[in-house]
Biopython code that builds the backbone (N, CA, C, O; Angstrom):
import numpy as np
from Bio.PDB.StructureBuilder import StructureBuilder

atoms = [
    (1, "UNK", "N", (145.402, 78.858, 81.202)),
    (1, "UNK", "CA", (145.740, 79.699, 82.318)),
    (1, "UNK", "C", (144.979, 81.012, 82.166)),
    (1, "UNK", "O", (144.661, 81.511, 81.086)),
    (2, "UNK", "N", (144.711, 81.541, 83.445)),
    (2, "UNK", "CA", (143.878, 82.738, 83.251)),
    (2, "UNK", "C", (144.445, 83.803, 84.259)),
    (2, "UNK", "O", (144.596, 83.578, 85.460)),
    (3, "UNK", "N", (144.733, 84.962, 83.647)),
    (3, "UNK", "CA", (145.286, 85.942, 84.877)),
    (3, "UNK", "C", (144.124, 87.049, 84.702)),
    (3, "UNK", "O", (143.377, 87.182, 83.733)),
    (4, "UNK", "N", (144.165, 87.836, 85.933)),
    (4, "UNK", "CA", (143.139, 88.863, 85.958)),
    (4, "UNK", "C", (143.756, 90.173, 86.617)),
    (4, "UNK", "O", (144.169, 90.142, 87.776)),
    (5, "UNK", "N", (143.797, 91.159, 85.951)),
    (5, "UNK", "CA", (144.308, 92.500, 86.263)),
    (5, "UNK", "C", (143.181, 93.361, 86.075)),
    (5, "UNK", "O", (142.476, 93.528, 85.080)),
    (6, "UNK", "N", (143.123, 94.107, 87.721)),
    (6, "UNK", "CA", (142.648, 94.953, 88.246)),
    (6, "UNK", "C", (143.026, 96.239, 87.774)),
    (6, "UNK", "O", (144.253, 96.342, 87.770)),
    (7, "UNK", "N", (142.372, 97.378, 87.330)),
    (7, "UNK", "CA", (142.599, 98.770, 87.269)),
    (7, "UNK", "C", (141.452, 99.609, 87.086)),
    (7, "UNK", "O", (140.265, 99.322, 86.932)),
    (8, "UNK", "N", (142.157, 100.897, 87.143)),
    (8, "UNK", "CA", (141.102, 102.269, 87.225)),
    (8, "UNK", "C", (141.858, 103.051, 86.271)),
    (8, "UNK", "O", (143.074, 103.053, 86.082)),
    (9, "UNK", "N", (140.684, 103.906, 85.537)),
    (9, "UNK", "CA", (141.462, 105.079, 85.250)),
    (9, "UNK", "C", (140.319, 106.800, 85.636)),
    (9, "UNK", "O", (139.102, 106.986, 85.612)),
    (10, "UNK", "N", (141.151, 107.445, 85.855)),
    (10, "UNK", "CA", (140.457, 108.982, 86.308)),
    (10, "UNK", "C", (140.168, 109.334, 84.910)),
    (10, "UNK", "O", (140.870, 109.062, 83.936)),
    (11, "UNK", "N", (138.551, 110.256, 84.933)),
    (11, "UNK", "CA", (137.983, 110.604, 83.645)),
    (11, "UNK", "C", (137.988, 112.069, 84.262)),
    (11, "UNK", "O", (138.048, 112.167, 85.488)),
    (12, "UNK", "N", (137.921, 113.375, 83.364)),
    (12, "UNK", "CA", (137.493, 114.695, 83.591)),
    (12, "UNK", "C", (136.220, 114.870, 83.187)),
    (12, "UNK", "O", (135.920, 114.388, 82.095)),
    (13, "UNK", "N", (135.509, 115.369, 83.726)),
    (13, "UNK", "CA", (134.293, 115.586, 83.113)),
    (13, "UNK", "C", (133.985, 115.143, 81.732)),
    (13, "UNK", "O", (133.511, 114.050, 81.422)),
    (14, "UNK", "N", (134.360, 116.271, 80.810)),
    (14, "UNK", "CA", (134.943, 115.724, 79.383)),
    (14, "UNK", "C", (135.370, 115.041, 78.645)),
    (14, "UNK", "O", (135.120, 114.982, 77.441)),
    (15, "UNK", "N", (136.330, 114.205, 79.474)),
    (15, "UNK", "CA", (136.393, 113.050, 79.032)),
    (15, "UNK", "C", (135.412, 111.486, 79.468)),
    (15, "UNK", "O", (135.252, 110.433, 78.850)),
    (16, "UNK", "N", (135.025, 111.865, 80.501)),
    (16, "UNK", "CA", (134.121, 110.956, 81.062)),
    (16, "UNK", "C", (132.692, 110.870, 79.789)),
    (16, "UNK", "O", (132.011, 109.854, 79.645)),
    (17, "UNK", "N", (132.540, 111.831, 79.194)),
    (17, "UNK", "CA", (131.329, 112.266, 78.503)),
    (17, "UNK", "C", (131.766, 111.670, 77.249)),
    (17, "UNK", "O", (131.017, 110.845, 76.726)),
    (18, "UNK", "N", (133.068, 112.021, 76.589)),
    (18, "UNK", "CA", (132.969, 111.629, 75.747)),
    (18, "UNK", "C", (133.457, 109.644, 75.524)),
    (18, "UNK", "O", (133.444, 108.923, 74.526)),
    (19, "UNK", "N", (133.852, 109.363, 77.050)),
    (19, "UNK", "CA", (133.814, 107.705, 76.711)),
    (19, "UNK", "C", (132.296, 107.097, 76.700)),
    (19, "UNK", "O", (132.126, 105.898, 76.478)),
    (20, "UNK", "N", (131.217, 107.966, 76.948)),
    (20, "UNK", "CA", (130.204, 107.632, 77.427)),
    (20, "UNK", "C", (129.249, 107.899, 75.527)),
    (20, "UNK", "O", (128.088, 107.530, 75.353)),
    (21, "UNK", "N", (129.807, 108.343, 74.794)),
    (21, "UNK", "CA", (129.815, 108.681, 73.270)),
    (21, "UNK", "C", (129.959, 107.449, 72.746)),
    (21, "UNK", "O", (129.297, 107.120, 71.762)),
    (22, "UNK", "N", (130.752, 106.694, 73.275)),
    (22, "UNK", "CA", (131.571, 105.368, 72.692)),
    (22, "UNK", "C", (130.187, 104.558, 72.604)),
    (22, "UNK", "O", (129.840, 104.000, 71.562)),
    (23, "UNK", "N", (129.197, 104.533, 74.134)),
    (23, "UNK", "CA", (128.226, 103.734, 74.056)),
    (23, "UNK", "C", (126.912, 103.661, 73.450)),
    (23, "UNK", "O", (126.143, 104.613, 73.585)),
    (24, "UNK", "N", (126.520, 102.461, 72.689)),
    (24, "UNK", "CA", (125.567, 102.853, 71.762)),
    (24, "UNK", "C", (124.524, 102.800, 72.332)),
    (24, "UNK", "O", (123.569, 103.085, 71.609)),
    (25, "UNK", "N", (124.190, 102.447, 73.766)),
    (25, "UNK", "CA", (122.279, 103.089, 74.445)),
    (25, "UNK", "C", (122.726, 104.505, 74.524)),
    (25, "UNK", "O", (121.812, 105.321, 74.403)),
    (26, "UNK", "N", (123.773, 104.926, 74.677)),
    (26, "UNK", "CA", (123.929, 106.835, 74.993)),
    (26, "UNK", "C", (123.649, 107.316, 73.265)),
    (26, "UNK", "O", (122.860, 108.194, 72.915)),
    (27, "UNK", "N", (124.548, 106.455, 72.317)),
    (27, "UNK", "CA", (124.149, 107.202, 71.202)),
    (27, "UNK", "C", (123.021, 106.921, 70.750)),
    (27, "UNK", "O", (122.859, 107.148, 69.551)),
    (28, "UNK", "N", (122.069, 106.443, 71.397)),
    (28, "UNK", "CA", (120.283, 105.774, 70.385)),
    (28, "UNK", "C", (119.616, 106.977, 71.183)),
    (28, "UNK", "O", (118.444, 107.217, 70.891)),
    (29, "UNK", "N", (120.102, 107.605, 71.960)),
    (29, "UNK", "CA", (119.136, 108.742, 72.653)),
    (29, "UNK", "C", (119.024, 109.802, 71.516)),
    (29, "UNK", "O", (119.777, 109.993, 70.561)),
    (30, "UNK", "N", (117.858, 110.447, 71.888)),
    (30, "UNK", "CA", (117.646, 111.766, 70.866)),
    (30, "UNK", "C", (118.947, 112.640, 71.380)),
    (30, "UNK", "O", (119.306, 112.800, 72.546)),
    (31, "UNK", "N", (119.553, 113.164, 70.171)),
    (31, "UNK", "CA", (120.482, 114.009, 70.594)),
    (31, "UNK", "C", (120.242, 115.593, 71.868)),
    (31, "UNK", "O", (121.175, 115.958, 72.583)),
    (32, "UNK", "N", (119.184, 116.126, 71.880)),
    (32, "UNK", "CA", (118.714, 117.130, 73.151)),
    (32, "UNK", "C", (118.852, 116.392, 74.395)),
    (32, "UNK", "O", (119.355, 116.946, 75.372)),
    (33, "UNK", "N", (118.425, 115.121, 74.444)),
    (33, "UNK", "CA", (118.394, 114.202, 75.885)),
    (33, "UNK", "C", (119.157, 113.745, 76.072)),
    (33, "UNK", "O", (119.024, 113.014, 77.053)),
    (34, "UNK", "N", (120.604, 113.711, 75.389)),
    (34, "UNK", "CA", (121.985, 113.340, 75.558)),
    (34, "UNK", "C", (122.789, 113.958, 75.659)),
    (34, "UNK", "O", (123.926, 113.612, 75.979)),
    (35, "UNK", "N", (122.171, 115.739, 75.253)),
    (35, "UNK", "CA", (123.170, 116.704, 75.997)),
    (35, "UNK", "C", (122.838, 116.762, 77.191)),
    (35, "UNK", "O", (123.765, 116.761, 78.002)),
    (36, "UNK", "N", (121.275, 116.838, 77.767)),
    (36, "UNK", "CA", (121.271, 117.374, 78.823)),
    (36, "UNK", "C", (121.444, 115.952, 80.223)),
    (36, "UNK", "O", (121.449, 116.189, 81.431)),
    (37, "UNK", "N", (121.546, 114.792, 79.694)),
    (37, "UNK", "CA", (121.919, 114.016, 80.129)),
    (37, "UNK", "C", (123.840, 114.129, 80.597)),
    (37, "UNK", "O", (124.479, 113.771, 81.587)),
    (38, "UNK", "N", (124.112, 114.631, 79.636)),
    (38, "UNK", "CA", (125.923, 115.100, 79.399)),
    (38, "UNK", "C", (125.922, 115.940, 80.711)),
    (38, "UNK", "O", (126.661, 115.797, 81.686)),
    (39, "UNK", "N", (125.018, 116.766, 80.535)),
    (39, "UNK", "CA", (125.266, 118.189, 81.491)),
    (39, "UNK", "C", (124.979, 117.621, 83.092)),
    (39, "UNK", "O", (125.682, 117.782, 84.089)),
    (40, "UNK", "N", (123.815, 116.975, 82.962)),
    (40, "UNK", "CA", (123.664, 116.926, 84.572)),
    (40, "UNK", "C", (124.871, 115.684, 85.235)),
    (40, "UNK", "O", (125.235, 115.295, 86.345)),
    (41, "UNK", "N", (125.110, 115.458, 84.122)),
    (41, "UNK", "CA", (126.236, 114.229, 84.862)),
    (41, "UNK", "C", (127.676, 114.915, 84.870)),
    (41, "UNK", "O", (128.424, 114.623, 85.803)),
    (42, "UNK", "N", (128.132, 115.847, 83.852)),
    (42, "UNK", "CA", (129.149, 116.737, 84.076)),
    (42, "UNK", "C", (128.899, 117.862, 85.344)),
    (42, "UNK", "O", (129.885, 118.438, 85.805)),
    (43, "UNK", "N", (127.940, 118.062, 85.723)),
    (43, "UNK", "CA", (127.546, 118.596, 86.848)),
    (43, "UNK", "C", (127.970, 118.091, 88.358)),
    (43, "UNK", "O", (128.672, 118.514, 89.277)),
    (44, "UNK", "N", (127.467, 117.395, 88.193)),
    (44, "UNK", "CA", (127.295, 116.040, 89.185)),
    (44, "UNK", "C", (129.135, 115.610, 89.627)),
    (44, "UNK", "O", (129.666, 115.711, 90.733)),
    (45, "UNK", "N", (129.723, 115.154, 88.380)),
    (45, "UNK", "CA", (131.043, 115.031, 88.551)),
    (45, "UNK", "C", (131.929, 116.252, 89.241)),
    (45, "UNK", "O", (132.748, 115.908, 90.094)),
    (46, "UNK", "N", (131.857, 117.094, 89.048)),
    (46, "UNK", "CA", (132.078, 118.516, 89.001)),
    (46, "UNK", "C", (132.033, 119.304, 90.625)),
    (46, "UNK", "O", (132.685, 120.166, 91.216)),
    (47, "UNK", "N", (130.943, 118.494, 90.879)),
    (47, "UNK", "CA", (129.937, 119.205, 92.377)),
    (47, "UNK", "C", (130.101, 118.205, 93.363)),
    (47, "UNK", "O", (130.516, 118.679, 94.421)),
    (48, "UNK", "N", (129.894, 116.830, 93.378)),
    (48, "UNK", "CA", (130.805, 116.058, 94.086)),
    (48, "UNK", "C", (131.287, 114.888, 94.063)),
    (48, "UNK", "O", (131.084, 113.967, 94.855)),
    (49, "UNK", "N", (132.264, 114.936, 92.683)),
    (49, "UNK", "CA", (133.844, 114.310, 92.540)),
    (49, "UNK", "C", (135.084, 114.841, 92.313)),
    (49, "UNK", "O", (136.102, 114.227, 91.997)),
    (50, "UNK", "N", (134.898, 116.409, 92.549)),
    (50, "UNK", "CA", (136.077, 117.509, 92.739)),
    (50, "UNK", "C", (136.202, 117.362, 91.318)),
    (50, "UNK", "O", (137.301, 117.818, 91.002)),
    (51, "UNK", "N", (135.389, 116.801, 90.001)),
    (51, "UNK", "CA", (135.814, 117.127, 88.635)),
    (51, "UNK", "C", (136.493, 116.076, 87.988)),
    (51, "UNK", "O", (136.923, 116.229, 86.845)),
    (52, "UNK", "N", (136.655, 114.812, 88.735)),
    (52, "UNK", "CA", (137.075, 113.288, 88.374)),
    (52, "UNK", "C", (136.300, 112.279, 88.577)),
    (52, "UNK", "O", (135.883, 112.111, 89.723)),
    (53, "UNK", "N", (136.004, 111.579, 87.777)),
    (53, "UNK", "CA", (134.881, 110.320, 88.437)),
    (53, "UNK", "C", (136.236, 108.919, 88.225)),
    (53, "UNK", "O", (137.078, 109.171, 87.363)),
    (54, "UNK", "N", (136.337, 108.013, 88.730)),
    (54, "UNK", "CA", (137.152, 106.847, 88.799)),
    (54, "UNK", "C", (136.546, 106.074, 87.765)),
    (54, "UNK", "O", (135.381, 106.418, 87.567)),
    (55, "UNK", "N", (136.879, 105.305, 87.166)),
    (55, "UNK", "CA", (136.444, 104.057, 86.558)),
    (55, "UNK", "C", (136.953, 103.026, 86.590)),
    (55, "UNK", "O", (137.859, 102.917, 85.764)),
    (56, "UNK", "N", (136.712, 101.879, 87.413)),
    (56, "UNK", "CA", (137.071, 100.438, 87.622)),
    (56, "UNK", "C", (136.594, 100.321, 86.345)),
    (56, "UNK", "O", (135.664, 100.868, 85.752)),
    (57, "UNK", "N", (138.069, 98.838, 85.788)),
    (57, "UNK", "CA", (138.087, 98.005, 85.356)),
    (57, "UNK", "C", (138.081, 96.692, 85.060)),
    (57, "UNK", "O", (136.930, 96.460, 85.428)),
    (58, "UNK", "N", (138.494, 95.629, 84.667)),
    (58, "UNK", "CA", (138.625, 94.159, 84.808)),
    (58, "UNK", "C", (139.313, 93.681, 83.669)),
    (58, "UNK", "O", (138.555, 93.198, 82.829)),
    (59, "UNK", "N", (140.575, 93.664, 83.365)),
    (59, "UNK", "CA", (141.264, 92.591, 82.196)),
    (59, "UNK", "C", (141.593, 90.975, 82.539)),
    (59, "UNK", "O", (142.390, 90.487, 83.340)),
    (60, "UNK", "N", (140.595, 90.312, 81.550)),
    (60, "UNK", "CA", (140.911, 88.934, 81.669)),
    (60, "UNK", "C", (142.062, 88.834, 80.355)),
    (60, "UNK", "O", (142.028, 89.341, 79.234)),
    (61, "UNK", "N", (143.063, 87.966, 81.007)),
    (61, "UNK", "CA", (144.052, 87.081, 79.981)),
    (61, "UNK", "C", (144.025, 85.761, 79.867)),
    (61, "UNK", "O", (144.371, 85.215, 80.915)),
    (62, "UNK", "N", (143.733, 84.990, 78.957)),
    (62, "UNK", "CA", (143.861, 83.623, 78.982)),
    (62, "UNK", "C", (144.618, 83.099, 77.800)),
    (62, "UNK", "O", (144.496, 83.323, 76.596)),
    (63, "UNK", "N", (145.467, 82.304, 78.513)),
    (63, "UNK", "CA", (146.096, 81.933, 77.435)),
    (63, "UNK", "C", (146.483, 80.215, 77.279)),
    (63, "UNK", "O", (146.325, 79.445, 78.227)),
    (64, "UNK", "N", (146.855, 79.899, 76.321)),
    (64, "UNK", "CA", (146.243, 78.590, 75.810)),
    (64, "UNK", "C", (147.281, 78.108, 74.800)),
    (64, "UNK", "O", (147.647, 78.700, 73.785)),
    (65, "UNK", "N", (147.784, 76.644, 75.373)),
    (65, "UNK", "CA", (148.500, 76.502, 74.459)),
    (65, "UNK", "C", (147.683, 75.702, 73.077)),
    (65, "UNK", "O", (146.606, 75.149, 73.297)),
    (66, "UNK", "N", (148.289, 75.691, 71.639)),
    (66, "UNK", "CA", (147.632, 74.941, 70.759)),
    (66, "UNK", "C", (147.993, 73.410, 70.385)),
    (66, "UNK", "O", (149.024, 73.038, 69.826)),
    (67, "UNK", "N", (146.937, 72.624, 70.809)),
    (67, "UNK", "CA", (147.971, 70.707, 70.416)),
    (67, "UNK", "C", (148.009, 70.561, 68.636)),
    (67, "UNK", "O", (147.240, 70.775, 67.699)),
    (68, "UNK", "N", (149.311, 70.096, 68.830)),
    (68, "UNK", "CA", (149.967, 69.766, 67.520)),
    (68, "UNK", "C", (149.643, 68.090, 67.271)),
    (68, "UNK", "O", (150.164, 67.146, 67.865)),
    (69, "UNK", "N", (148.736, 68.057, 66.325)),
    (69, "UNK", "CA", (148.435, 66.440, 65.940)),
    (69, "UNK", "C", (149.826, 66.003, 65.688)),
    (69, "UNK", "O", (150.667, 66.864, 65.431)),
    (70, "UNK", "N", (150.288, 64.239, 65.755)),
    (70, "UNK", "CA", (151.384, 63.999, 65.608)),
    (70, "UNK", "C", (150.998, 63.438, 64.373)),
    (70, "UNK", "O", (149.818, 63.677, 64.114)),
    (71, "UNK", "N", (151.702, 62.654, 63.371)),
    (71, "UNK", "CA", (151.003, 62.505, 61.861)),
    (71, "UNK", "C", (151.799, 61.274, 62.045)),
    (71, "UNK", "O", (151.827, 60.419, 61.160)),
]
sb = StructureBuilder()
sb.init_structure("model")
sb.init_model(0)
sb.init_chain("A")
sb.init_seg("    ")
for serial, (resi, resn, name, xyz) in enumerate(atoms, 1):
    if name == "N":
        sb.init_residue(resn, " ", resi, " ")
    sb.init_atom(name, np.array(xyz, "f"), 0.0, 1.0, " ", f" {name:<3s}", serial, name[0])
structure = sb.get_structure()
């Protein structure tokens, strides 16, 4: 069986930046091109997303029963 739950969660600037830390093409950047990468996108959020950007999600559940050999 497989269920699928839909969600979002609101990031602040700041926090948007730092889930974006989590990712390792953001962390292989030279650190100068990942601040100013930080900045124009904290900008950007700031100037027009009133200071929240949304983030869609997708949780898959599957679950499964296990067969018991009979002996």
């Amino acid at each position: 069986m497989e269920r699928r739950y839909s969600w979002s969660k609101d990031y602040s600037r700041e926090e948007y930046t730092q889930l974006l830390n989590t990712y390792s093409d953001h962390l292989s950047l030279e650190p100068e091109r990942r601040a100013r990468l930080y900045a124009a996108l904290g900008d950007l959020i700031d100037t027009e997303f009133g200071g929240i950007v949304t983030r869609p999600y997708l949780s898959i559940l599957y679950l499964a029963r296990k067969r018991v050999e009979k002996r």
